[in-house]
C-alpha positions, 0 to 999 in steps of 0.5 A, spaced: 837 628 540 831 627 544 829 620 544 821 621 542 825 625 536 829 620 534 824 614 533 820 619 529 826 620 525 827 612 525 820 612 522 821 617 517 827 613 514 823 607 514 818 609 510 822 613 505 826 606 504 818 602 504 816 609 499 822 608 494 821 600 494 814 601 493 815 606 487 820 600 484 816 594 485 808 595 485 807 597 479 812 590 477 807 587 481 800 588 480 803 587 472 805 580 475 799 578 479 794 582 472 798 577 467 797 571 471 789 572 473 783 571 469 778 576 465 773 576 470 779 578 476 778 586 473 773 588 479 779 585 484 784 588 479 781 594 480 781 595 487 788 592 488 791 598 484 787 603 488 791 600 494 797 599 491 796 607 489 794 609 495 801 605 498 805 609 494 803 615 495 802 615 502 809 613 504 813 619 502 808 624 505 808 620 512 816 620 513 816 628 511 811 629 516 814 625 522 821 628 520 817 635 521 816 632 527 821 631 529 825 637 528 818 640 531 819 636 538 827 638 538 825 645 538 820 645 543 825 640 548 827 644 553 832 640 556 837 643 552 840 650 551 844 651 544 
């Protein structure tokens, strides 16, 4: 496997991991940190779900990319013949 082919894979399997952790945790912890801040914390509530959002649905899309990637770069290696 090309090496630029494999980091890419690396990565994807990274961000898959870091994806299905967020899925699970994320929203435990912004119900945490929420149950323990006070009622004029809501702005910064509010921007902390909207980032917290956007981390979990960005994972999974990234590592798909770069799993195509990767594929896309094994193909187009022509070092090697089938």
């Amino acid at each position: 496997m090309n090496k630029t082919a494999r980091k890419c894979v690396v990565w994807a399997g990274g961000l898959f991991l870091l994806g299905a952790i967020a899925i699970v945790w994320l929203p435990s912890l912004y119900a945490a940190i929420a149950d323990h801040s006070g009622p004029t914390a809501q702005a910064g509530l509010n921007v902390l779900d909207v980032l917290l959002t956007l981390i979990r649905s960005s994972l999974f899309p990234i590592g798909a990319a770069l799993v195509g990637a990767a594929v896309v770069i094994q193909a187009l290696d022509g070092s090697r013949e089938p």
